[in-house]
N, C-alpha and C positions, 0 to 999 in steps of 0.2 A: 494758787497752784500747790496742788501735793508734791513738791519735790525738796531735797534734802536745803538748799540754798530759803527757802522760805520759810521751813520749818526753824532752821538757825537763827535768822533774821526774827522770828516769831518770839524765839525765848529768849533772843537779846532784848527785845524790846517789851515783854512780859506778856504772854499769853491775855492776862487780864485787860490790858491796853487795847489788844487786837482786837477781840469780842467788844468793846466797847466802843471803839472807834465808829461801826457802822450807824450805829444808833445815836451817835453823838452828829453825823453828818445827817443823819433824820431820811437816811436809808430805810425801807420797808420791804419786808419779806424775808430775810435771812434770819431762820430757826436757831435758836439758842443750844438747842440740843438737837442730837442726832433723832429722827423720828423715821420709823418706829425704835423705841432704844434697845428692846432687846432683842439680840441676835442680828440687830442691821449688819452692824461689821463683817461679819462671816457672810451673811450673804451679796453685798454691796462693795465694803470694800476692803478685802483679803489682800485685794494688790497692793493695797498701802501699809496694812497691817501687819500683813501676812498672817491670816486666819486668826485675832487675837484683840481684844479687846484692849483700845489703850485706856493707862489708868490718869488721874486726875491732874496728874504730872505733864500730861501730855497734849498737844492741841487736838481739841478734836475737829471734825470736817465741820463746815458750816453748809448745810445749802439755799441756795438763794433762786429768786426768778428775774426771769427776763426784765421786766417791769425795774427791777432794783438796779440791774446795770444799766439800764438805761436812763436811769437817776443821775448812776454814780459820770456817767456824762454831758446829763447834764448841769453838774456840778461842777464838772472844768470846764465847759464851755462856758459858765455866768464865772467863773472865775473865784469859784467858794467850797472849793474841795481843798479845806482847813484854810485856805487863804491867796490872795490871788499869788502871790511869790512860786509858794508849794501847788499850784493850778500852772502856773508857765510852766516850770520846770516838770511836769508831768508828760506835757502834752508835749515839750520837747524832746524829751527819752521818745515819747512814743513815734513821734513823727520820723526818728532815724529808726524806726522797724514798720516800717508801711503794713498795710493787710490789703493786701487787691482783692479783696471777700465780692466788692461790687465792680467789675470793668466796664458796666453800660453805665458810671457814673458822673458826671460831665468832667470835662478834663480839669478844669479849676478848683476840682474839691480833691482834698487829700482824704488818703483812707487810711486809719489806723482800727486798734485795736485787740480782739484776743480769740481765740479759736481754740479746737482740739476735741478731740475725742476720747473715748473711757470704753474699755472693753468689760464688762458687769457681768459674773457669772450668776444667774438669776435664776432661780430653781425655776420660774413660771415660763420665762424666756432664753432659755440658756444662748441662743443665736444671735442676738442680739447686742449692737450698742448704741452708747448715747453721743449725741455728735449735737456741738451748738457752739455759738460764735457772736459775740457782741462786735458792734460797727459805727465806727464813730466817725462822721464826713463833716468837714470841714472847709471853709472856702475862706476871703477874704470879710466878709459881711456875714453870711449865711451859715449854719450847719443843722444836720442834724442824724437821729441816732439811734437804731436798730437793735432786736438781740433775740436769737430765734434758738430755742432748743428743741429737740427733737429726740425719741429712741425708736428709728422703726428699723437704720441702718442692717442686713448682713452682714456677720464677719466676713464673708467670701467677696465682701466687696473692695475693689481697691480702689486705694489713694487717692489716684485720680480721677476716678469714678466718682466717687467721696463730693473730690473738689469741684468737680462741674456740676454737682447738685445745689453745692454752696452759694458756688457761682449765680446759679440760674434762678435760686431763690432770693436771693441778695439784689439782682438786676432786678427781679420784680417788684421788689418794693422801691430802691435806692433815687430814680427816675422820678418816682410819686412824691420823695421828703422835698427833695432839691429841687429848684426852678433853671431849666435851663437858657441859659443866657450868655454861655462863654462864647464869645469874641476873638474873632484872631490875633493876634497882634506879632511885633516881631519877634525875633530869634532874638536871643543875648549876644553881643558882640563877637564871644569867643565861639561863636558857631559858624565853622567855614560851610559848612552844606547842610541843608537837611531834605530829605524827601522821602517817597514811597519811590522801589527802583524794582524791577525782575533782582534775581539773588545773579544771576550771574552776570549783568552789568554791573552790579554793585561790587563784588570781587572783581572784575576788568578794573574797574574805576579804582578802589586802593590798592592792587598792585601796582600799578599806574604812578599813583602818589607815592609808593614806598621806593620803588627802584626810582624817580626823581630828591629822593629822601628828605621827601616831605617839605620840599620846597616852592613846586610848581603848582601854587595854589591857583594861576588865574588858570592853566590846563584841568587841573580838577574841577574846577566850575563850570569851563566849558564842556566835559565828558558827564556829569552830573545832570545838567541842563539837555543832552542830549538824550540819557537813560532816560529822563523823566516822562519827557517829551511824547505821551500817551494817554490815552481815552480809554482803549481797550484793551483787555490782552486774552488769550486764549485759554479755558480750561483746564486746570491744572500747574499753571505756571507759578513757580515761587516766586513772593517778593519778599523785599526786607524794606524797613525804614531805615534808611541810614543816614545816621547825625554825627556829623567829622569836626570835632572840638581841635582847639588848638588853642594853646596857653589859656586853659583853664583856670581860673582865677579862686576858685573856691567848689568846695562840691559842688553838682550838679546835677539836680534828679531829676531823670525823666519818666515820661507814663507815653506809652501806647496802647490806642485803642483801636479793636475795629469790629462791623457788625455783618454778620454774615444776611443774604437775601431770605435767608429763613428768620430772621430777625433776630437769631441767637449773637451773643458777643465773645469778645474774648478780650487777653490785655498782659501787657505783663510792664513791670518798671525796672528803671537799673538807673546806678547812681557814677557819675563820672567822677573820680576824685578830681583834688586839685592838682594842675601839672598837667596832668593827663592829655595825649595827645588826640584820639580819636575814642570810634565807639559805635557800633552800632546793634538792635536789640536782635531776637530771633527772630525768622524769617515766619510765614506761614504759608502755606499753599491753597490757591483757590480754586476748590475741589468741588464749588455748584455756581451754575449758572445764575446770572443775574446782576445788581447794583449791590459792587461791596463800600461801605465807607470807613476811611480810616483817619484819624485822629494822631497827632503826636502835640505834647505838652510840655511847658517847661515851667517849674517852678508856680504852680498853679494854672498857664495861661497857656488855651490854645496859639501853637506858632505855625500848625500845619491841618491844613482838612482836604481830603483827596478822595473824589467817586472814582472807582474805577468799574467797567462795565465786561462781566465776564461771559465768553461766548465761546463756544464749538470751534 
């Protein structure tokens, strides 16, 4: 990353170390020098520079390809990214910053890794930027490991325009690495409810629990069980998955998924601290006809899978 906190870290650790390191882990592809060397800077990257060649003092950019980060994963996956010690403790940092890059990905694989984009004022393409994202999936037995760069992006494009392209290229591959195979299985102890509900049963239901102040769990089950209690529902209708923790014993990450009848997906994660009383993620509306399915996961392992069947 070009940013102030890694360039620090860079020359505590001696610039020379840095440059070396890659080639000492038997990574391939990352240029030793900037190419082409003259004039890159000005034209490529002034936003780091700010218009100005750094002198020999200084770190310069490395660039690298897709092929090398997908190395560089799979090097903590064999557990030899410098040693297995420094491979655990990687892969741990990473996993408390999830990357949901892939949501058609089976609920039992975690998604990590790195993303972003660079706005490049390029005399040939001045409209132009570069957008790419390594993806490293993970399960109990299994993973594996993606990295796709591109520059065809519009500035005029936004965000999240951006993201559902990511999204949509990520599900196309993610599917083909991984074998799907998740299984249901149960809820963790501290889970008083979980399901797919309409959004406005699902608020009926925890105001319900909160003016009982959160004591009348066996009435929650029963108003829970009754929201659920559907095949169908009409056009348009919001629903939410809502998962009602209670004495949470340790964080708690969850993932939802769900795939729309055009076969497209979506997903999003959230993490319950410990303590934490309840929780549940954002809704979505079903806004085409058809079979939608939906997923909810805990801690790797499908606990919830729901058709629901949308009509006029």
């Amino acid at each position: 990353s070009d940013n102030d906190a890694t360039n620090a870290l860079a020359k505590r650790v001696g610039y020379a170390k840095v440059n070396a390191l890659v080639e000492q882990l038997g990574i391939v592809g990352l240029s030793r020098t900037i190419l082409p060397e003259e004039g890159f800077a000005e034209l490529l990257d002034k936003r780091v520079f700010e218009k100005r060649m750094p002198d020999e003092s200084e770190l310069w950019p490395q660039h690298g390809t897709a092929r090398g980060m997908v190395r560089y994963f799979e090097l903590l996956h064999q557990k030899q990214l410098i040693n297995e010690r420094i491979s655990e403790r990687v892969l741990e940092v990473l996993n408390r910053n999830p990357k949901p890059f892939a949501p058609a990905r089976p609920v039992e694989y975690a998604s990590v890794g790195k993303g972003g984009s660079l706005v490049w004022e390029r005399l040939v393409r001045p409209q132009y930027n570069m957008v790419g994202w390594a993806l490293y999936l993970h399960g109990e037995k299994e993973a594996a490991a993606l990295c796709v760069w591109f520059e065809w992006f519009k500035r005029s494009i936004k965000e999240d325009e951006k993201n559902q392209w990511i999204d949509a290229i990520s599900n196309g591959i993610a599917p083909l690495l991984v074998q799907e195979h998740a299984s249901l299985t149960e809820a963790p102890e501290f889970v008083v409810g979980i399901d797919v509900v309409p959004f406005e049963s699902g608020m009926a239901i925890w105001e319900a629990l909160i003016k009982s102040k959160g004591g009348d769990w066996k009435l929650f089950k029963t108003n829970l069980k009754k929201a659920a209690d559907f095949q169908s529902l009409s056009l348009g209708t919001d629903v939410i998955p809502i998962v009602v923790c209670k004495d949470v014993p340790q964080p708690a990450h969850f993932t939802w998924r769900w795939k729309r009848p055009d076969g497209r997906y979506g997903g999003t994660e959230i993490e319950f601290v410990k303590g934490r009383l309840w929780g549940w993620l954002p809704g979505v509306q079903l806004n085409q006809k058809g079979v939608w399915h939906f997923e909810i996961g805990w801690d790797g392992k499908k606990v919830l899978d729901r058709t629901i069947l949308v009509m006029d």
